[in-house]
Backbone as CSV, one residue per row, in Angstrom:
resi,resn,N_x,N_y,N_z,CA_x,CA_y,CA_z,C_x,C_y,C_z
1,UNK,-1.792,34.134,50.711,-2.508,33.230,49.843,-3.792,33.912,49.388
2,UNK,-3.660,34.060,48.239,-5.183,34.975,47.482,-5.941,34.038,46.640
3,UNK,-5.154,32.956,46.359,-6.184,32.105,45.153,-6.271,30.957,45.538
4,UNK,-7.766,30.597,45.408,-8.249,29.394,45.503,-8.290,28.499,44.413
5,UNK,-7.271,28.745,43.311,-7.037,28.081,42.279,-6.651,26.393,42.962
6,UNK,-6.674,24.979,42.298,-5.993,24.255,42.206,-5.194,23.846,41.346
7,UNK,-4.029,23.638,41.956,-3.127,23.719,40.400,-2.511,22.086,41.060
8,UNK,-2.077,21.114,39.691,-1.437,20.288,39.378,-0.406,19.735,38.578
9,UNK,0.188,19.196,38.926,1.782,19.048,38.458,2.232,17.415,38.477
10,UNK,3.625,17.218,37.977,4.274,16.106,37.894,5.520,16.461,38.469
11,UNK,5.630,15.775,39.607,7.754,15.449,39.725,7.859,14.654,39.731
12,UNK,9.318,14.442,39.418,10.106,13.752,38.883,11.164,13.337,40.107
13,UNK,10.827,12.240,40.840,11.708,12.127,42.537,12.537,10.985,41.982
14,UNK,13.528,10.691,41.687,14.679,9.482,41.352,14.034,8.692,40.171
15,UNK,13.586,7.942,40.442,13.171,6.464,39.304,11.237,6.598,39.361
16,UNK,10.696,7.965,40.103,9.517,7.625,40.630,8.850,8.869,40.034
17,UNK,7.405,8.856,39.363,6.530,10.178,38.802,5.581,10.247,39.661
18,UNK,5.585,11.160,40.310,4.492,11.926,41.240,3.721,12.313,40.809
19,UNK,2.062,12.496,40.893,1.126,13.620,40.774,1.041,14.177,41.486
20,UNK,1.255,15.402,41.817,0.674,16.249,42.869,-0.532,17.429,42.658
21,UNK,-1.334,17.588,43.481,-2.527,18.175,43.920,-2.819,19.295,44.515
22,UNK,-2.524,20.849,44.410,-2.394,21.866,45.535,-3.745,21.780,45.526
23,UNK,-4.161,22.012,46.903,-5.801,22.587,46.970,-5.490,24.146,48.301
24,UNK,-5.474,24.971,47.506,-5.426,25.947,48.833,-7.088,25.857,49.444
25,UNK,-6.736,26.807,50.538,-7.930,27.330,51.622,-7.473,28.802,51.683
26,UNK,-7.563,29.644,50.873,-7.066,31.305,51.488,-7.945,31.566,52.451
27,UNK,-8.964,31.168,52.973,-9.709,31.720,54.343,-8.959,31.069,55.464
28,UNK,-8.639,30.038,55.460,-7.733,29.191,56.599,-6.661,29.442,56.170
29,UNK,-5.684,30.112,55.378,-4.597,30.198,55.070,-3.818,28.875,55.154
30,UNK,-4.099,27.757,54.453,-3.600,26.626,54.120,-4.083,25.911,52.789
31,UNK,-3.032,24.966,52.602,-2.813,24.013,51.522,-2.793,22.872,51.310
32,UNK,-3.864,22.007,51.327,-3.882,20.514,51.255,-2.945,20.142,49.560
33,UNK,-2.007,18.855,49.487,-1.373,18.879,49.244,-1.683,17.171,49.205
34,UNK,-2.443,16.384,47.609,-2.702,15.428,47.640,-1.426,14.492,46.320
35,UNK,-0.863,13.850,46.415,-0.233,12.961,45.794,-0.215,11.352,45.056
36,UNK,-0.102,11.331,44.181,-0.032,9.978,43.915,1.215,9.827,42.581
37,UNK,1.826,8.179,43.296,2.813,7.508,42.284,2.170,6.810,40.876
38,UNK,2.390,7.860,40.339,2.220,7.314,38.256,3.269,6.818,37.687
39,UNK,3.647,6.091,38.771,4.911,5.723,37.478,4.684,4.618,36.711
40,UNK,3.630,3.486,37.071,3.681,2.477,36.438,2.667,3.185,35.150
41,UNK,1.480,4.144,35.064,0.906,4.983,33.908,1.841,5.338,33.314
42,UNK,2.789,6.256,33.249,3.738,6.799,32.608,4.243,6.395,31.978
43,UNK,4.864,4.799,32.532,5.363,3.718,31.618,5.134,3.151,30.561
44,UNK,3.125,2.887,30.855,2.156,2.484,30.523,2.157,3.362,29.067
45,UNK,2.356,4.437,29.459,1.814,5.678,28.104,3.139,5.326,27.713
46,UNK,4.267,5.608,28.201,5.447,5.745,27.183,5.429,4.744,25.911
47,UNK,5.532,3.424,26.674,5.350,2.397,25.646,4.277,2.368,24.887
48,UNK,2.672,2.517,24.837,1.918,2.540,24.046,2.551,3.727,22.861
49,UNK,2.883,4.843,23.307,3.763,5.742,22.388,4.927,5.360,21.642
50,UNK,5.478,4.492,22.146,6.695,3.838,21.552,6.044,2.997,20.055
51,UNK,4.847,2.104,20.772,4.158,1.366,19.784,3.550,2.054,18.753
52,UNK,3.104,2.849,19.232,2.247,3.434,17.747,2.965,4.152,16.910
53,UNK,3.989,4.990,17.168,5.087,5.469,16.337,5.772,4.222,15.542
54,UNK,5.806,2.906,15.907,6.444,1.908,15.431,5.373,1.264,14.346
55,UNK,3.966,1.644,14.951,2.370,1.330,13.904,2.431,1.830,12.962
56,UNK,3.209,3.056,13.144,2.476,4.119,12.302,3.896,4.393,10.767
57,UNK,4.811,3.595,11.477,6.242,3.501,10.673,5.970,1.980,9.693
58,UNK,5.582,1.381,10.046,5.050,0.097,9.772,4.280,0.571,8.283
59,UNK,2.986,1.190,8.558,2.089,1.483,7.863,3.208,2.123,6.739
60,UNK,3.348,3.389,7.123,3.802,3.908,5.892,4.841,2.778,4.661
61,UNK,5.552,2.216,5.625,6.697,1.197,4.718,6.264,0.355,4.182
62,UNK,4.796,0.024,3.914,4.116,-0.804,3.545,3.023,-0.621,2.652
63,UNK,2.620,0.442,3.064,1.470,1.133,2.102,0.265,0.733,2.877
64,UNK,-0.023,0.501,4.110,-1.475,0.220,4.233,-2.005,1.125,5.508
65,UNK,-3.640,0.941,5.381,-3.826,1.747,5.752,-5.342,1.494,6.824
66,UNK,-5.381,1.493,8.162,-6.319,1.071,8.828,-7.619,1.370,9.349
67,UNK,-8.213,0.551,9.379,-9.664,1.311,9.456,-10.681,1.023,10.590
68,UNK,-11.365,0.834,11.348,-12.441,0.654,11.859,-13.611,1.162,12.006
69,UNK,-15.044,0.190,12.288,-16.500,0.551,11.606,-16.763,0.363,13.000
70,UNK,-17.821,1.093,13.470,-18.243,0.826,14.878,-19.947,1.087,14.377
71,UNK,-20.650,-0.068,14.422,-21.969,0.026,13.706,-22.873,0.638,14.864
72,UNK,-22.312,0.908,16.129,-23.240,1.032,17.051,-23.289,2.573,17.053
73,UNK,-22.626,3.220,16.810,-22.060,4.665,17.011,-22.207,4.902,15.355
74,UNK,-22.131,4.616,14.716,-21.652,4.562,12.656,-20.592,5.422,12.492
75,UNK,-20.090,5.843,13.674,-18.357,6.223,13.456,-17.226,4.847,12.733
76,UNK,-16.494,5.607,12.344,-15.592,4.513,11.509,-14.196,5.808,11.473
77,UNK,-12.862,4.900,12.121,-12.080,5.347,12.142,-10.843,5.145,10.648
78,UNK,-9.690,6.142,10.977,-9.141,5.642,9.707,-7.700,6.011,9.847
79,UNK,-6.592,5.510,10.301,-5.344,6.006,10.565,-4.897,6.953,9.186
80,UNK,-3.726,7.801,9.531,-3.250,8.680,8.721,-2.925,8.259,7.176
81,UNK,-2.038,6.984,7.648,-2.043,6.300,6.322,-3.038,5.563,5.153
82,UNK,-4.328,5.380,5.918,-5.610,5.429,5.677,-6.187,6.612,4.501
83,UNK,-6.414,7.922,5.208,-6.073,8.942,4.764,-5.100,8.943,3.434
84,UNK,-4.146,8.633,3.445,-2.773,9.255,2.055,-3.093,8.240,1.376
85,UNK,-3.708,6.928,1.654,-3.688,5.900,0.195,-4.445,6.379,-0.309
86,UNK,-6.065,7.169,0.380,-7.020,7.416,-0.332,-6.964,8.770,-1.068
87,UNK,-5.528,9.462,-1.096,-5.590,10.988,-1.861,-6.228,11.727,-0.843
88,UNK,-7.259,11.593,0.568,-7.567,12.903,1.261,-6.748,13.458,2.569
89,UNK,-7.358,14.342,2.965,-6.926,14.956,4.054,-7.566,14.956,5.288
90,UNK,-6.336,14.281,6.265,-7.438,13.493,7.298,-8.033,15.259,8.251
91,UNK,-6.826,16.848,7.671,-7.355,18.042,8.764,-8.762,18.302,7.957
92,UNK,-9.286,18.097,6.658,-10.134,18.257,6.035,-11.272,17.288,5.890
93,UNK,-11.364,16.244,5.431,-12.223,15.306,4.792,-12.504,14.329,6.030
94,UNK,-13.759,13.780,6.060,-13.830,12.947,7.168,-14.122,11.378,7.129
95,UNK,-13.882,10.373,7.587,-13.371,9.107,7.668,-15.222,8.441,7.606
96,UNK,-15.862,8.413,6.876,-16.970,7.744,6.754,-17.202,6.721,5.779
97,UNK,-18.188,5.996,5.828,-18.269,4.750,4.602,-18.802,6.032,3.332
98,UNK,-19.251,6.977,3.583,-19.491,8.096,2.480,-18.434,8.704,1.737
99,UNK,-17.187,8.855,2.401,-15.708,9.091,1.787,-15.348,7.945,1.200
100,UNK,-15.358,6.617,2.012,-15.160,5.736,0.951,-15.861,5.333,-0.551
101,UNK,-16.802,5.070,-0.116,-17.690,5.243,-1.576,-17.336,5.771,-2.793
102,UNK,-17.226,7.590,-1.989,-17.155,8.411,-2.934,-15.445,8.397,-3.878
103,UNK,-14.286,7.287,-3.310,-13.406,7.440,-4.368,-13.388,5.826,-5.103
104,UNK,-14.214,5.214,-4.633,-14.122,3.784,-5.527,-14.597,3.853,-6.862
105,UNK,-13.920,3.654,-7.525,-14.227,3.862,-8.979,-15.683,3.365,-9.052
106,UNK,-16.617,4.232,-10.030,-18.000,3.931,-9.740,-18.200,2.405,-10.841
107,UNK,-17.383,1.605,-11.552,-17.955,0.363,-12.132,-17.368,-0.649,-10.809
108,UNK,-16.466,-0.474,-9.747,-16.920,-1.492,-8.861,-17.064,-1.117,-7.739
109,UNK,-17.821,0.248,-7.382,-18.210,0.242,-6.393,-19.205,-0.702,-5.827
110,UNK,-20.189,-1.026,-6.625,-21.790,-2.189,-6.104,-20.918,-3.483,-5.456
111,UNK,-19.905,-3.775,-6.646,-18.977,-5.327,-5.732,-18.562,-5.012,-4.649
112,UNK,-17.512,-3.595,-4.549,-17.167,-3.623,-3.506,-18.055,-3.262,-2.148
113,UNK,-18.766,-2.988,-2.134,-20.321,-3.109,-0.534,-20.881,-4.079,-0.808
114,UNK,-21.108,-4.878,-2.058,-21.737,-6.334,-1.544,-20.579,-7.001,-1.054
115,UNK,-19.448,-7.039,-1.402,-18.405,-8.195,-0.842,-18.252,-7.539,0.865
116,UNK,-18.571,-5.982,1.421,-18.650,-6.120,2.612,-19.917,-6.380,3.425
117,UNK,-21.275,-6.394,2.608,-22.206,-6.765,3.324,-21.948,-8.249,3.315
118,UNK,-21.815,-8.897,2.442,-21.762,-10.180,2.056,-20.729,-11.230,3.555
119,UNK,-19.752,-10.391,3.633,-18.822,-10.108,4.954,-19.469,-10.896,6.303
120,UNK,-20.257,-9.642,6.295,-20.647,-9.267,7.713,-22.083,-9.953,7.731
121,UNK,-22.812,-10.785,6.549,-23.555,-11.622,6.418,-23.389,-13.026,7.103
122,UNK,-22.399,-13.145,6.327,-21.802,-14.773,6.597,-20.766,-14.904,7.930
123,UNK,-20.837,-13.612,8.341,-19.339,-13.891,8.975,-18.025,-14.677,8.447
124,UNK,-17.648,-14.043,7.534,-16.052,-14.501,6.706,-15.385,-13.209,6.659
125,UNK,-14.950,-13.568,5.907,-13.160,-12.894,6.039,-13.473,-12.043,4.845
126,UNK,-13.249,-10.798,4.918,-13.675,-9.871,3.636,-12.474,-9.787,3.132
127,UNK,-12.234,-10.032,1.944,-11.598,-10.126,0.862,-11.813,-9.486,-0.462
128,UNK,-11.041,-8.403,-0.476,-11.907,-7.618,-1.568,-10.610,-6.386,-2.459
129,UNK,-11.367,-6.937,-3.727,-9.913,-6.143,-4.671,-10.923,-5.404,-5.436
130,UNK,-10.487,-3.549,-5.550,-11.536,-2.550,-6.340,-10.573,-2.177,-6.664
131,UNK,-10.956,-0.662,-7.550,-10.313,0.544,-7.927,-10.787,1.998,-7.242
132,UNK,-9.945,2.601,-6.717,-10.346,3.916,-6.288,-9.663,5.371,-7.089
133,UNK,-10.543,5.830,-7.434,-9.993,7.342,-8.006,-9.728,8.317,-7.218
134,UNK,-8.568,8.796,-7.138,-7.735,9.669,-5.947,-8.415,10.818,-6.629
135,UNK,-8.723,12.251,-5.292,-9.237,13.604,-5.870,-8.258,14.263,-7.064
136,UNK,-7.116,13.952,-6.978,-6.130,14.250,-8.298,-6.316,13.539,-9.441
137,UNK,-7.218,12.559,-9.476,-7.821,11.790,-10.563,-6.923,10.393,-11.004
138,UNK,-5.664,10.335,-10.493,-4.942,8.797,-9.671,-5.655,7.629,-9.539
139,UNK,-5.675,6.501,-10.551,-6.509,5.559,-10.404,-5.968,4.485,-9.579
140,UNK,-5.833,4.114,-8.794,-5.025,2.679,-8.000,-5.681,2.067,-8.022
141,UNK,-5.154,0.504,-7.789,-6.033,-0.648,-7.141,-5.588,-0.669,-5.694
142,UNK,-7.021,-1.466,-4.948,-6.665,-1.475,-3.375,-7.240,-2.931,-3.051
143,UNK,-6.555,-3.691,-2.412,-6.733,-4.674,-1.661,-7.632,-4.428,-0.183
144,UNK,-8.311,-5.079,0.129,-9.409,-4.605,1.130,-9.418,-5.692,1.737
145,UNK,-8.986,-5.796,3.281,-9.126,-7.309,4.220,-9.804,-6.945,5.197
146,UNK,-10.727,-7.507,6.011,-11.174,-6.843,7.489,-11.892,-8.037,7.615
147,UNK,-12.461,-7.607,9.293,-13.220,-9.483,9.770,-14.367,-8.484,10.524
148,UNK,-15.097,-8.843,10.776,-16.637,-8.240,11.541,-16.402,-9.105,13.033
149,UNK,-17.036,-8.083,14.072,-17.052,-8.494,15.059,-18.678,-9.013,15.650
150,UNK,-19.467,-9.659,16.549,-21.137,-9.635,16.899,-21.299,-10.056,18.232
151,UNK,-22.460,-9.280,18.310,-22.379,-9.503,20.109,-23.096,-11.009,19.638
152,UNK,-24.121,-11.111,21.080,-24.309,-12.623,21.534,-25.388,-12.906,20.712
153,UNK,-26.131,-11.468,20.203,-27.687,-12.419,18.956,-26.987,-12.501,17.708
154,UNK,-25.639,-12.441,17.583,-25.189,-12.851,16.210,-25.105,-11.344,15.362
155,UNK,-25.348,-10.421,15.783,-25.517,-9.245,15.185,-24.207,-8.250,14.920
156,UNK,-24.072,-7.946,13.785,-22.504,-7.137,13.547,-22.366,-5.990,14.541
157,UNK,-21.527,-5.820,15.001,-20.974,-4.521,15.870,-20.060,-3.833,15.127
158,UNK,-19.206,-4.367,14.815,-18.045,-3.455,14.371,-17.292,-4.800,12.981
159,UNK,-16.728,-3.743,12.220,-15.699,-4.452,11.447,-14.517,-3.586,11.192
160,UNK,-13.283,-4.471,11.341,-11.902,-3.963,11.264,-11.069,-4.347,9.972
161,UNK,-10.430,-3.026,10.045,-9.534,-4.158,8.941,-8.620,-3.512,8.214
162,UNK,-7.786,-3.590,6.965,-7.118,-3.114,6.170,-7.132,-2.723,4.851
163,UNK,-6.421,-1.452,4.493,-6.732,-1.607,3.076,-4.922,-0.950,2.533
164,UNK,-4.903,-1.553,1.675,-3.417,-1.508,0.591,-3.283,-1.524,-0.491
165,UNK,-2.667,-0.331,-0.809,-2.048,-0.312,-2.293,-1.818,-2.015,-3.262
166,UNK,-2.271,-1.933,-4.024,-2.087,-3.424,-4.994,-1.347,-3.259,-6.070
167,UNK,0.389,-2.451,-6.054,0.723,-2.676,-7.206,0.719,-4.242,-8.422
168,UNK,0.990,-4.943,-7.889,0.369,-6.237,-9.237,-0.384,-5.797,-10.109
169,UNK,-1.684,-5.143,-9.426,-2.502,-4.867,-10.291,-2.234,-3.844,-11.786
170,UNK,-1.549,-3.505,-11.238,-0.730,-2.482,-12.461,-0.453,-3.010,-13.765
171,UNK,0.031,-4.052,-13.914,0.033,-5.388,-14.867,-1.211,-5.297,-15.576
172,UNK,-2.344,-5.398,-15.189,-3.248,-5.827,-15.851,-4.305,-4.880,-15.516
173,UNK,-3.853,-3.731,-15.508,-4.494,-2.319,-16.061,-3.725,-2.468,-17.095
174,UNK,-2.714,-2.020,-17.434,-1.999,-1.821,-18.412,-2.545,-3.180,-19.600
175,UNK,-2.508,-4.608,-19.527,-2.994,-5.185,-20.337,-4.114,-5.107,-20.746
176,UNK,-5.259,-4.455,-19.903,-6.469,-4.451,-19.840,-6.783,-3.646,-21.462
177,UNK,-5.682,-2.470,-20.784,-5.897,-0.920,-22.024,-5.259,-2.024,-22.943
178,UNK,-4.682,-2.370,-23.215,-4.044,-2.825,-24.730,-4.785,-3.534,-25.300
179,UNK,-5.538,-3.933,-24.695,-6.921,-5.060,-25.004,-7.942,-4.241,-25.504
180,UNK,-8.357,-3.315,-24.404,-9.927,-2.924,-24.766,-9.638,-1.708,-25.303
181,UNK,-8.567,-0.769,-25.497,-8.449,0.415,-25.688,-7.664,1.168,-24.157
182,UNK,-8.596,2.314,-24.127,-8.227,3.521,-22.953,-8.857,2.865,-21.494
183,UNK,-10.247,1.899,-21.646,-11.100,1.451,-20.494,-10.198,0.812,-19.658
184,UNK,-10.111,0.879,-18.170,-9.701,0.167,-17.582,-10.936,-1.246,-16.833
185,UNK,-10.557,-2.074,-16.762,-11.506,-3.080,-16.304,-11.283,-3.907,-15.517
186,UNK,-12.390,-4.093,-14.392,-11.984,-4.778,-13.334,-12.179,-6.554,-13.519
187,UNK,-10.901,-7.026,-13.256,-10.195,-8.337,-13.589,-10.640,-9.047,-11.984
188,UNK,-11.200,-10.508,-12.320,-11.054,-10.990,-10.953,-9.780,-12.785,-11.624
């Protein structure tokens, strides 16, 4: 025995997942040898894995795309599909209210942050229909839902929520241009 490395592992004993623990001693020439049953973790992980592959199948067949704001941290997360409605790249571009901003078409961007301050004001239900310009220059409409969370002085912590492709809206882009010309215009 030359190394005082500890090394760790998983077996696999019938229906049961082991951790195991080597701890050598090369001066005592021995090996403590600590264990524990993971099988109910394992399970635990499998199925959360099961679920999110089923989240994440969901999303795509649907077009939407999820988000969360954590005001305490000003991290804000954004699943993959999150990412592809908005035209970026989640190995490149990063998931901030600054990425968002930056593809909302700039005549409703001001509505769309007052309808989420407005949100997280009142505590209601954010409800919110914009336009975003994809970096390929792709104009969509997006439906925007999320609810704010507050600790005990009433104060926002976090807001969650969704955002989705709005084909309908397609309708009345298209009428919009036949109306005003080339402008597209935001219809409530």
């Amino acid at each position: 025995m030359r190394s005082n490395e500890k090394i760790k592992f998983e077996v696999l004993l019938g229906d049961q997942t082991l951790s195991l623990l080597v701890v050598p001693f090369p001066e005592e020439r021995y090996v403590n040898i600590y264990g524990e049953d993971i099988t109910k973790r394992k399970g635990a992980e499998e199925a959360i894995h099961r679920l999110n592959v089923r989240f994440e199948m969901a999303q795509r067949a649907v077009g939407v795309g999820v988000w969360d704001w954590d005001f305490k941290t000003g991290k804000i997360e954004w699943t993959f599909e999150m990412f592809r409605l908005f035209g970026l790249n989640p190995q490149k571009d990063i998931a901030s209210f600054e990425s968002w901003n930056s593809v909302i078409h700039s005549e409703d961007r001001e509505i769309a942050n007052f309808k989420v301050n407005q949100a997280l004001k009142t505590h209601s239900f954010l409800n919110s229909e914009y336009r975003i310009v994809r970096p390929d220059g792709q104009m969509i409409w997006i439906s925007a839902l999320g609810q704010g969370e507050y600790d005990d002085q009433d104060r926002p912590i976090r807001m969650s929520g969704i955002c989705r492709y709005h084909p309908t809206q397609k309708g009345r882009i298209r009428k919009t241009r036949k109306r005003k010309g080339t402008r597209c215009h935001f219809l409530r």
